[in-house]
C-alpha positions in Angstrom: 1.3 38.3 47.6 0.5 41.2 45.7 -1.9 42.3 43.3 0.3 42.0 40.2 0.7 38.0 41.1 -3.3 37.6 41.7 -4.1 39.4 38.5 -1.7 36.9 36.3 -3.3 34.3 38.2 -6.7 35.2 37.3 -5.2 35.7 34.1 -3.8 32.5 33.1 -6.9 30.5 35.1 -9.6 32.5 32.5 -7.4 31.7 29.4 -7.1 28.1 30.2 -10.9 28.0 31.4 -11.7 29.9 27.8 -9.1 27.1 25.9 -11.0 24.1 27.4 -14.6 25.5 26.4 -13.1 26.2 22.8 -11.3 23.7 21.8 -14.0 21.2 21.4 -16.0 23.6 19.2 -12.7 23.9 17.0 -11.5 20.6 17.1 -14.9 19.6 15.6 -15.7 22.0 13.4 -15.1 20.0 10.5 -17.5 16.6 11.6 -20.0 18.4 12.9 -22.6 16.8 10.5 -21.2 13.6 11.0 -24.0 11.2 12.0 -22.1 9.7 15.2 -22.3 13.3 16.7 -25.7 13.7 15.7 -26.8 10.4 17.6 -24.9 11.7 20.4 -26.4 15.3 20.6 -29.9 13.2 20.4 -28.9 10.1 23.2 -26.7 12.7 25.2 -29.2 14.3 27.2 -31.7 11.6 28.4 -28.9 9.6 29.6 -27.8 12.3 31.7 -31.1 12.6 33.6 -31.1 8.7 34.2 -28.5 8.9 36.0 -29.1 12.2 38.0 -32.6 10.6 38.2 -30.6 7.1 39.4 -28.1 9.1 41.6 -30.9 11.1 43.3 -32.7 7.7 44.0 -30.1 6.1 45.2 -28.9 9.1 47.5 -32.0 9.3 49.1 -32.1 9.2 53.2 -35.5 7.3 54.0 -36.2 7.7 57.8 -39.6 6.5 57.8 -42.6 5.0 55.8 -44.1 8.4 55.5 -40.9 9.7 54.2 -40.7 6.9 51.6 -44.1 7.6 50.3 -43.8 11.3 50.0 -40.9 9.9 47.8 -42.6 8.0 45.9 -45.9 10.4 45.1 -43.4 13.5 44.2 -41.8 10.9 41.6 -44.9 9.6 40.3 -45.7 13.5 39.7 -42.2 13.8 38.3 -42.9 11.1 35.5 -46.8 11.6 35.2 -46.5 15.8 34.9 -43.5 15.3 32.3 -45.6 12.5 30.0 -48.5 14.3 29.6 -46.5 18.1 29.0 -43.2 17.0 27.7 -42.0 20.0 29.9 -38.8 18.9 32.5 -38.7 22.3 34.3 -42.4 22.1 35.3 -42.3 18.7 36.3 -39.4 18.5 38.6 -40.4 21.9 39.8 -43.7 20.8 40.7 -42.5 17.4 41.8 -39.8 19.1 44.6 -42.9 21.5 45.5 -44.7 18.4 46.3 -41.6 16.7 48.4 -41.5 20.3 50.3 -44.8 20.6 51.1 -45.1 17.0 52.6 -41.8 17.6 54.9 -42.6 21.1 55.8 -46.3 21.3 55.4 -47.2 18.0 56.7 -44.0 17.4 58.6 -43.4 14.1 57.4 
């Protein structure tokens, strides 16, 4: 294989990769005030952290009571930290701080 090939590969891979980014942006240029987008730029984004939030639940290896608890406390931070400041990057940073500092602190 020589460089020549690699390079037209790369090539052809970062047009289509730019094509699939764009095209949504042109395709709906002309709706995007339409009120079924604007519901869904407003509904999008919680649903999505349900279901990380459900897929991270439901993923979760529980060897022992101690391990479930720690589980539970770091998600009661989760949802109690992100109530009272409306913030998502503090409270699931502080609620993983809490789930590592149980298992490696505490070794539970």
């Amino acid at each position: 294989m020589d460089n020549s090939y690699l390079l037209g590969i790369f090539t052809v891979m970062g047009i289509a990769t730019f094509i699939t980014r764009a095209l949504p942006f042109v395709a709906l240029a002309k709706v995007k005030n339409h009120s079924v987008l604007d519901q869904f730029g407003r509904l999008l984004p919680p649903m999505i952290m349900v279901v990380l939030v459900c897929f991270g639940l439901v993923s979760l290896e529980v060897e022992s009571i101690d391990r479930g608890g720690l589980s539970a406390l770091s998600f009661v931070v989760v949802i109690l930290l992100h109530a009272y400041f409306r913030n998502p990057l503090l409270s699931i940073l502080v609620g993983t701080g809490v789930y590592v500092i149980g298992i490696q602190g505490f070794g539970l």
